[in-house]
N, C-alpha and C positions, 0 to 999 in steps of 0.2 A: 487486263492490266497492261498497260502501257511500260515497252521494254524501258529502263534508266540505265545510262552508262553508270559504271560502278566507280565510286569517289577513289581516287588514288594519292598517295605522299610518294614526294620522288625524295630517298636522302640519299646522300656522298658519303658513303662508310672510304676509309683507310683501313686496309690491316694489315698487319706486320707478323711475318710469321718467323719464328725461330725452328729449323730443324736439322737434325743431324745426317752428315754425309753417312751413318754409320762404316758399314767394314770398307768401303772405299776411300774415307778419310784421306790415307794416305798419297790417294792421285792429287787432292787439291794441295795436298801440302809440301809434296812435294814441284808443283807448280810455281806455287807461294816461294816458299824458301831456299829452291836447290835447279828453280827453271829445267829441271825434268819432268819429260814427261813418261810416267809409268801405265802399263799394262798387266794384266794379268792373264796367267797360262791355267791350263788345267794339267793336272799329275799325271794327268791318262790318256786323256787325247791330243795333247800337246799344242791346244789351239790356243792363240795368242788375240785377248779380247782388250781392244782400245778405242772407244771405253772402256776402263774396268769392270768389272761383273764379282760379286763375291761368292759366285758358287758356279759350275760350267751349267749353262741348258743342257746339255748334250749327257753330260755321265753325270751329273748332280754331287759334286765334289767339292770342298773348299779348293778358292785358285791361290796360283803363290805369285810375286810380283816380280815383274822383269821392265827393264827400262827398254822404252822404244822412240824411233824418231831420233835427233829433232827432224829430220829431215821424210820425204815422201813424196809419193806418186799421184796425183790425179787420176781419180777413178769414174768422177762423173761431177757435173757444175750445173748452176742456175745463176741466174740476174737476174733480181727481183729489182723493180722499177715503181716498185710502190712502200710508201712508209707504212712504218709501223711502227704502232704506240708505245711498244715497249723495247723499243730499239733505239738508242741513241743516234745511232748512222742514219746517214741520210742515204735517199737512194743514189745511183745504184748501187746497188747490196750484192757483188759475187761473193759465191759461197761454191764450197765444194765440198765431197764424199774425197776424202785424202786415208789413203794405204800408208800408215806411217811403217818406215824400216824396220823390221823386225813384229808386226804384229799382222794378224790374219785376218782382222776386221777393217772399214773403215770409221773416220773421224770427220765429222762433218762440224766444218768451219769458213771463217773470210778467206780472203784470197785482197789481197793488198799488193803495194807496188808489181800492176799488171795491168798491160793495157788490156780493156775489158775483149776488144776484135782478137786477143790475141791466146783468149783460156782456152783449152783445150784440154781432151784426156790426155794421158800419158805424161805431164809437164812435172816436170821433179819441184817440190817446193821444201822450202825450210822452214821453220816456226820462229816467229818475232814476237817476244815479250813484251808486254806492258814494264814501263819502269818500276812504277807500284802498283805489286801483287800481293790480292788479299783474300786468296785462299780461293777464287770463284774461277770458271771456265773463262773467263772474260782477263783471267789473266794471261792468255795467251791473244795477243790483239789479234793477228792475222799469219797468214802462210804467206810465203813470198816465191818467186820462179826464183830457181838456180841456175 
């Protein structure tokens, strides 16, 4: 029997999903509403996680919130030079892993008004807002050099 390639339908699904920040909420909204940014500690081992986490890896604890940043250290960068589909920005795209003040994790985000020859580790940055924030990461637009 002679192999047939198998008949195929290509369709364009949209989907739209609704879901909840659960016990994190709080980081988005206070992004949203009060341009803070929040992290969370553990009771016990006092590590300071940004992004938030709602329980520690480490001691498996509920965390309690503490405010960090706006401002931060450069911890490591990339420039991406190719688009992507689900990114508004054009390339190039820096981005960086940012040690925000006061938390023991990093934050990986843009990097804005910077000349691209001139990112490096170590570079202290500060956090710039979107005018309208709606509740998502993307309300914070980018990091800037101080």
């Amino acid at each position: 029997m002679a192999h047939e390639e198998p008949l195929k339908a290509r369709y364009d699904v949209e989907l739209s999903y609704n879901w909840t920040y659960g016990r994190i909420s709080r980081f988005f909204r206070e992004l949203r509403d009060n341009k803070k940014i929040m992290g969370t500690r553990c009771p016990e081992c006092k590590i300071v996680f940004c992004p938030p986490l709602s329980d520690c890896p480490k001691c498996y604890v509920p965390m309690e919130w503490v405010e960090v940043g706006p401002r931060g250290t450069i911890v490591a960068y990339s420039i991406s030079y190719v688009p992507a589909l689900w990114i508004e920005r054009k390339p190039p795209l820096p981005m960086a892993l940012i040690k925000l003040d006061g938390a023991d994790t990093s934050f990986l985000h843009y990097l804005g008004e910077i000349d691209l020859d001139k990112i490096a580790n170590d570079i202290r940055v500060e956090v710039v807002f979107n005018e309208e924030r709606k509740g998502y990461i993307t309300d914070i637009d980018y990091f800037r050099p101080i």
